[in-house]
C-alpha positions as CSV (number, residue, x, y, z in Angstrom):
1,X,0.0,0.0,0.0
2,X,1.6,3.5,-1.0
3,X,1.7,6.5,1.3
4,X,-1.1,8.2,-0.6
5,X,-3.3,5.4,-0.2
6,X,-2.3,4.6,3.7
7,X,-3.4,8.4,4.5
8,X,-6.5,8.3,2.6
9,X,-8.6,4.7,3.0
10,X,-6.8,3.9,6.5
11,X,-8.2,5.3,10.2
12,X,-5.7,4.7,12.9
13,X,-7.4,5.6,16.1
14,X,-6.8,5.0,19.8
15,X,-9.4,3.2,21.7
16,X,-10.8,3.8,24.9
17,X,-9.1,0.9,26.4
18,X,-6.1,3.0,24.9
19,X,-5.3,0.5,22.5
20,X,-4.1,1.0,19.0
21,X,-6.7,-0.2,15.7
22,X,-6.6,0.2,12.3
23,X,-9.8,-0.3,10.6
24,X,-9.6,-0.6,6.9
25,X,-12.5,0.6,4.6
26,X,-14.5,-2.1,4.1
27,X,-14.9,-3.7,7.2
28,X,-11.8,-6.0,8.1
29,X,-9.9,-5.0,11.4
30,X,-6.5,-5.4,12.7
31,X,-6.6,-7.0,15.8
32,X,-5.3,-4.3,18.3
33,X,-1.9,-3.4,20.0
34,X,-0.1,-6.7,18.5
35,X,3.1,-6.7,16.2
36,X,3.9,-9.6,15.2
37,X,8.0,-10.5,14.6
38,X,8.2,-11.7,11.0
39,X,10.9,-11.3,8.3
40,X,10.6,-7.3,7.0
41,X,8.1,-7.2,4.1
42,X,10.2,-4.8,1.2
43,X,10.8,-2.0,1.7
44,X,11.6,-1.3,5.3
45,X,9.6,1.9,6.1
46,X,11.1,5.2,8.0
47,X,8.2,7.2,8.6
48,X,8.6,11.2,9.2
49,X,7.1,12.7,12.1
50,X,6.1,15.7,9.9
51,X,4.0,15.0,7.3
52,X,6.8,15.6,4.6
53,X,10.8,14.7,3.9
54,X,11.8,17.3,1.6
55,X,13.9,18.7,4.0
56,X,17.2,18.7,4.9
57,X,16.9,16.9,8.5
58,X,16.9,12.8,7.6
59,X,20.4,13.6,6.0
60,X,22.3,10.4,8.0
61,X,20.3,8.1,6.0
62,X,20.5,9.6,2.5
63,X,24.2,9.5,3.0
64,X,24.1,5.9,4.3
65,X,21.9,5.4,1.4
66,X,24.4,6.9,-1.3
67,X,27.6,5.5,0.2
68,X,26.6,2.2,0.8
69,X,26.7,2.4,4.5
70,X,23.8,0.1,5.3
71,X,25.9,-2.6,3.8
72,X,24.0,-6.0,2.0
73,X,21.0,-5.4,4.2
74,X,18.4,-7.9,2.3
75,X,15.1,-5.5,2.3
76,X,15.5,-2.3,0.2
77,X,14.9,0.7,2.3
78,X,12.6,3.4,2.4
79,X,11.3,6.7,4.0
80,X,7.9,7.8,4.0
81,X,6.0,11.4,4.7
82,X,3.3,9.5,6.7
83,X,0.3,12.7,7.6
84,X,1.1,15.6,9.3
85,X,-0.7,14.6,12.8
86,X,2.2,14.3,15.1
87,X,0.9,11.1,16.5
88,X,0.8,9.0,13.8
89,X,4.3,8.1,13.2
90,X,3.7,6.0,16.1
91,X,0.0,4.5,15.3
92,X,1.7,3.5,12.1
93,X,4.7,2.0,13.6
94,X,2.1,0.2,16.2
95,X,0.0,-1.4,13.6
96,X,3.2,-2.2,11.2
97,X,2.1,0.3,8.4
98,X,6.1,1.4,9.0
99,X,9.0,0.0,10.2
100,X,11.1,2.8,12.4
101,X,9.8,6.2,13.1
102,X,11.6,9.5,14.3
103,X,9.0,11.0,17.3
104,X,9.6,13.3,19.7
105,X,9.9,12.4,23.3
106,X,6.3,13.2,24.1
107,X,5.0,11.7,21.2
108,X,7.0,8.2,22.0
109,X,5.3,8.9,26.0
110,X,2.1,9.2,24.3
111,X,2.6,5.9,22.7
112,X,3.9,4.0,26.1
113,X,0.6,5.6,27.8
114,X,-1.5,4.5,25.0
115,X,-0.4,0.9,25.3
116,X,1.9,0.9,22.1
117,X,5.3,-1.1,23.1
118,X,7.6,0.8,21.2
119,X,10.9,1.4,22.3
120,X,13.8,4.2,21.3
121,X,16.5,2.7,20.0
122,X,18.9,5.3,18.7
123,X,19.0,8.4,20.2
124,X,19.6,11.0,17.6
125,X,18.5,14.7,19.0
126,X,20.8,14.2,22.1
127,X,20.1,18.3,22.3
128,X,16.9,19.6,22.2
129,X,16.5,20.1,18.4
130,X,13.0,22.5,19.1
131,X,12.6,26.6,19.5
132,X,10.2,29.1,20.0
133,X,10.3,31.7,17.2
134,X,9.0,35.0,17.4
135,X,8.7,38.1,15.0
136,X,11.6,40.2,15.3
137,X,12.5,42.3,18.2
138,X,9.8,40.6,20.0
139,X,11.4,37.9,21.6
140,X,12.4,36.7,25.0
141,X,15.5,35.7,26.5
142,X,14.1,33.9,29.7
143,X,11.1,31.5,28.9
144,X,9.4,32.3,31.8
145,X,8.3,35.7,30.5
146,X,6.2,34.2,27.9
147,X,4.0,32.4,30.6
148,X,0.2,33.7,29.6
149,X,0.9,34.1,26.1
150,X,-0.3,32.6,22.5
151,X,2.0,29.9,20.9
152,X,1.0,28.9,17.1
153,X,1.4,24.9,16.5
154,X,1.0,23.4,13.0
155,X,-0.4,19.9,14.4
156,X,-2.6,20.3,18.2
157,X,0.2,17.4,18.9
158,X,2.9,19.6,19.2
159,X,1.6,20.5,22.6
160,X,2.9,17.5,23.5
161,X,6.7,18.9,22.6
162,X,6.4,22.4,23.9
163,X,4.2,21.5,27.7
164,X,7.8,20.0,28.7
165,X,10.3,22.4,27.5
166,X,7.8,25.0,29.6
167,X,8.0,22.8,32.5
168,X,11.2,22.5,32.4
169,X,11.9,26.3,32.6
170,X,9.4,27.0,35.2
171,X,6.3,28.2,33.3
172,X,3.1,26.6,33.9
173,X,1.8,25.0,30.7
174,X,-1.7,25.5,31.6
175,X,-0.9,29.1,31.4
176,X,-0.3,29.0,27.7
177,X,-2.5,29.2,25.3
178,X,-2.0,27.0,22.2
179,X,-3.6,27.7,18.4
180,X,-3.4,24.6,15.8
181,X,-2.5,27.0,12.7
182,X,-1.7,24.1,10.6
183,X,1.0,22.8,8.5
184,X,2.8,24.0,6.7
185,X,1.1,27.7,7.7
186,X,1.8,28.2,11.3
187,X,4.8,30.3,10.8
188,X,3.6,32.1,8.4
189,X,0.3,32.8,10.8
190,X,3.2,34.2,12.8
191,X,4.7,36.6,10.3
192,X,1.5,37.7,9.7
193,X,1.4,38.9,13.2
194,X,-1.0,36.3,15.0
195,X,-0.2,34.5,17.9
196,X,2.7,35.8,20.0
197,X,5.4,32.6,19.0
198,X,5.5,29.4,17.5
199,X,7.2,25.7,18.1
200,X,10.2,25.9,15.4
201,X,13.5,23.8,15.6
202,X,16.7,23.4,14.0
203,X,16.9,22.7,10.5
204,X,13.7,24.5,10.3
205,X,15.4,27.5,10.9
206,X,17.6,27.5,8.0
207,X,14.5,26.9,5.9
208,X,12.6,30.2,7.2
209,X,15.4,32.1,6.2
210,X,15.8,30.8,2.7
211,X,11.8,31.5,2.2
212,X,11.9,35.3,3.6
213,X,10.8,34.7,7.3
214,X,13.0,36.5,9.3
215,X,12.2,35.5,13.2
216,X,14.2,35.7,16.1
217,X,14.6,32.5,18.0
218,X,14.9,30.8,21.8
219,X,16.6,27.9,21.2
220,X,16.0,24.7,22.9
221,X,19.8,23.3,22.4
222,X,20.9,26.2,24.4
223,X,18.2,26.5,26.9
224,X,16.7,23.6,27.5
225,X,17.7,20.0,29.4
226,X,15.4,17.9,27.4
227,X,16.2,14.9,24.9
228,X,14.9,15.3,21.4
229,X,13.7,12.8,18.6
230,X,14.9,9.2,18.6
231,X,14.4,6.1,16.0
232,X,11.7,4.3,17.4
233,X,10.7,0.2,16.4
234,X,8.3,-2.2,18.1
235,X,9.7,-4.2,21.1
236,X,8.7,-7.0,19.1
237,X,11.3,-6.6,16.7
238,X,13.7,-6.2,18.7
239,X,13.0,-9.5,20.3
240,X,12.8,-11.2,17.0
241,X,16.5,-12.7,16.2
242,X,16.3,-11.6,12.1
243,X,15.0,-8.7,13.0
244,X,17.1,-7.4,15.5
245,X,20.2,-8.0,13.3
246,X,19.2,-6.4,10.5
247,X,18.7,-3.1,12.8
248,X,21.7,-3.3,14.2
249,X,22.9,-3.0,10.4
250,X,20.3,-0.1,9.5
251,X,21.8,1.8,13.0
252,X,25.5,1.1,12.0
253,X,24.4,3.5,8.7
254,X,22.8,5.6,10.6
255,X,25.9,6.4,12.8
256,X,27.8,6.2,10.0
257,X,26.3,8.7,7.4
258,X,26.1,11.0,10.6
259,X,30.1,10.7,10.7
260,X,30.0,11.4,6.8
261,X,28.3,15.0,7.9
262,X,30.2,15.6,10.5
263,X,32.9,15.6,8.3
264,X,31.6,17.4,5.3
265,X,28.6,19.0,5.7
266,X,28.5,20.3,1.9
267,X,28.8,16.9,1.1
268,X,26.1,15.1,2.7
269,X,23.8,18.2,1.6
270,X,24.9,17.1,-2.2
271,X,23.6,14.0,-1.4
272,X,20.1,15.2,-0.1
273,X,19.6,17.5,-2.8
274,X,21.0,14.5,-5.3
275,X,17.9,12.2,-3.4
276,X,15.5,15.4,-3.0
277,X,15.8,17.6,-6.3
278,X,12.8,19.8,-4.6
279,X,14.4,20.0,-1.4
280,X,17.5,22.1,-3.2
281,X,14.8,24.4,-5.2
282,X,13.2,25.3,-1.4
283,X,16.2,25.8,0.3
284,X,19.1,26.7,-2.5
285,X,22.9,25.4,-1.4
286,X,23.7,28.4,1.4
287,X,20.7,27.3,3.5
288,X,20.3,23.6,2.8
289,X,23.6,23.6,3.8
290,X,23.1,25.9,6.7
291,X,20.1,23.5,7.6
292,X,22.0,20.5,8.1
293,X,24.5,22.0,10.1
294,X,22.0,23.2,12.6
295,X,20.3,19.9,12.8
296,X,23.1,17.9,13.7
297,X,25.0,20.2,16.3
298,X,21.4,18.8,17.8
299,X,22.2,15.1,16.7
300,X,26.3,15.5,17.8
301,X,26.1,16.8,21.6
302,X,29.2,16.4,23.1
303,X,30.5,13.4,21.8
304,X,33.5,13.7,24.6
305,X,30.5,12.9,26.5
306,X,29.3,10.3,24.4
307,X,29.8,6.5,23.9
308,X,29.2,7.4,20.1
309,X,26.3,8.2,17.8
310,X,23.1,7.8,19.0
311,X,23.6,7.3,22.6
312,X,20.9,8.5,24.7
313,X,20.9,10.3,28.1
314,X,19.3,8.5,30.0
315,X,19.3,10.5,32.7
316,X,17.7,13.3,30.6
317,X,15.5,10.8,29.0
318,X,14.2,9.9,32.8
319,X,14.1,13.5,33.4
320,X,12.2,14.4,30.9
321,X,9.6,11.3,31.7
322,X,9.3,12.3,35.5
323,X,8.2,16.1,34.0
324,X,5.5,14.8,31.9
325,X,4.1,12.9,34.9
326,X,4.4,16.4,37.1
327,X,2.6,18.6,34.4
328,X,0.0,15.9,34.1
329,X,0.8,14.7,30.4
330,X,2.0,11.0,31.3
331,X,-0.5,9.5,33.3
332,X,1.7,6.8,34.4
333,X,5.2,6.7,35.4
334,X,7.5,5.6,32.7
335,X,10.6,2.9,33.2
336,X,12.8,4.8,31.1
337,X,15.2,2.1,30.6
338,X,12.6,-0.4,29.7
339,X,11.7,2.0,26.8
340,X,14.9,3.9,26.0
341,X,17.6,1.5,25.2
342,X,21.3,2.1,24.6
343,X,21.5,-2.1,23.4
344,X,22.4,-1.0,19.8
345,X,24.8,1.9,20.0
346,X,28.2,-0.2,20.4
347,X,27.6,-2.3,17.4
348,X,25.8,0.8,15.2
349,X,29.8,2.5,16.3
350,X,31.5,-0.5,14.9
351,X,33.1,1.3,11.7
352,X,36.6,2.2,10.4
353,X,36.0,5.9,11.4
354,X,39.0,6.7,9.2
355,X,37.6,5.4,6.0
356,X,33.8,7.3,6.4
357,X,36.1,10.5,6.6
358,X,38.1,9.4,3.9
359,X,35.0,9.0,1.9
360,X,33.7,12.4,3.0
361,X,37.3,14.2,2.3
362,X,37.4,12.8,-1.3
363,X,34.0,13.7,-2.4
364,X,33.8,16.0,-5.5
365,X,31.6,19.0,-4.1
366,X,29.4,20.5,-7.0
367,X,30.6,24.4,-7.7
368,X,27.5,25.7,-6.1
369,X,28.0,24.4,-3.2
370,X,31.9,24.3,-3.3
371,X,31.8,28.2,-3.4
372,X,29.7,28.8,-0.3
373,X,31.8,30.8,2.4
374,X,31.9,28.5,5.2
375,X,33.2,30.9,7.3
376,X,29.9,32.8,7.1
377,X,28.4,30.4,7.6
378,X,29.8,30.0,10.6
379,X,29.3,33.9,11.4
380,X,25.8,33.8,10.9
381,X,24.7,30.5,12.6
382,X,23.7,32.2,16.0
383,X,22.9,35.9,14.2
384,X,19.1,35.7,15.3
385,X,19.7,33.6,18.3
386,X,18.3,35.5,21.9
387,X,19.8,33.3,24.4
């Protein structure tokens, strides 16, 4: 079944008993809440947690893809838009219309409240990836002054994202009200002067700029504690012997085409706009490039800190899990090791480091994008940055 066709004849739905269905059109129904290990079906389905994948953010996998980095894995591999509801990555992931999913924190709590057993297996926004824009000179350097104001959402399931980060700098979430200005309009809704913010992140911010939209921005990286988006796959897989190996494989290029970036940023953004023609049109090579970068200073941390790519704090994860419970969002309190698991990062680090940079290092950059000042690049990256 394609994307199109997923999104239009399929109704994924939580139940009272807070069980996941999918009822097909028609009449038959999936029994609820099971996932059943079996070899991967072709192809192995990423799904996006934002309704769309023209955009520079999934670039660890488009270099894996190009490289050769997930090695002879037997199933081709895909990635999916999925709808723009923030929940569904993991309704689809729960009822095996995908394979791996990237949600955020609170989306992955929602899930483990509404009975789903998924669990994070590769921790890639070890920062917090999301912002708060606002329309210039209008901005706040301390959160808490934005306690009693309007905050623009394109999906009502971002609330799920921003309650937290709140939280977690002392504002009251109750005390903010929220307005579902839908994707892909909410920041423009802001530029036109409603609301008095909006949920943004890195990545995103790039974009903005390469479309006109000129915001200031609170950044989470810099002010807030929280965890970001993670890959995400059913504990049953990860129980299942076949199946667990060949994630092990998929992670390795994962970690590996983030090592690739790390390395050459121009290079891996070649490769996205080589995989994503439209995605270079949108952002143009300054600002995809610029895109990336800020992305994966969300994905990199401090890897002094770090047992390699994809490791997740745990102690922030649990953090973060014990805040939802306070504010009211998780109604139960979460294991955090039971659902965040660091199992695969030693294996998915397992690679001749030397060679992925050799490979980045000898890559023939396009003139476009061999001519961008990286320098100013560099300049700019924290120009509209408040704290």
């Amino acid at each position: 079944m394609t994307t199109t066709n997923i999104s239009r004849r399929r109704l994924l739905q939580v139940g009272a008993g807070g069980l996941v269905t999918s009822t097909v059109l028609g009449g038959s129904l999936f029994k609820p809440g099971i996932a059943f290990a079996k070899p991967y079906a072709s192809p192995f389905n990423w799904i996006s947690p934002r309704g769309t994948i023209e955009v520079m953010d999934d670039y660890p996998y488009w270099v894996a893809k190009e490289m050769g980095y997930f090695g002879d894995l037997a199933v081709e591999t895909a990635m999916q838009p999925g709808p723009s509801d923030g929940t569904a990555v993991v309704k689809f992931l729960a009822v095996e219309q995908a394979d791996i999913g990237f949600p955020s924190p609170g989306v992955l709590s929602y899930a483990v409240n509404s009975g789903m057993d998924l669990v994070s297996v590769f921790g890639s926004g070890n920062l917090d990836l999301f912002n708060f824009a606002f329309r210039k000179g209008e901005g706040v350097q301390d959160l808490a002054k934005i306690e009693g104001k309007t905050v623009l959402l394109g999906s009502a399931a971002w609330q799920s994202i921003c309650d937290p980060m709140f939280a977690a700098a002392g504002v009251d979430p109750k005390s903010i009200k929220y307005v579902e200005a839908g994707w892909p309009t909410w920041t423009t809704a802001l530029a036109s002067g409603q609301g008095d913010a909006c949920l943004a992140w890195e990545g995103l911010r790039a974009d903005l700029s390469a479309k006109g939209l000129d915001f200031d921005y609170w950044l989470g990286m810099r002010g807030s504690p929280l965890p970001s988006n993670s890959l995400v796959v059913r504990r049953a897989d990860i129980e299942d012997q076949d199946r667990r190996h060949f994630l092990a494989q998929y992670l390795k290029g994962w970690a590996m085409g983030s090592a690739f970036a790390d390395r050459n940023p121009r290079a891996a953004a070649d490769i996205v706009f080589k995989a994503l023609p439209t995605t270079k049109a949108n952002y143009g090579p300054r600002y995809g490039t610029e895109s990336l970068m800020q992305i994966h200073r969300t994905f990199k941390g401090d890897m002094a800190k770090r047992k390699g790519w994809g490791e997740h704090d745990i102690r922030g994860w649990d953090s973060f899990f014990k805040i939802l419970k306070k504010i009211g969002q998780s109604s139960i309190d979460i294991d955090t090791e039971r659902f965040v698991t660091n199992a695969f990062i030693a294996d998915a680090n397992k690679f001749d480091v030397a060679a992925v940079h050799a490979d980045a290092d000898n890559y023939a950059l396009p003139e476009d994008l061999a001519s961008i000042d990286m320098a100013k690049v560099e300049a700019g990256f924290y120009g509209n940055v408040i704290n």
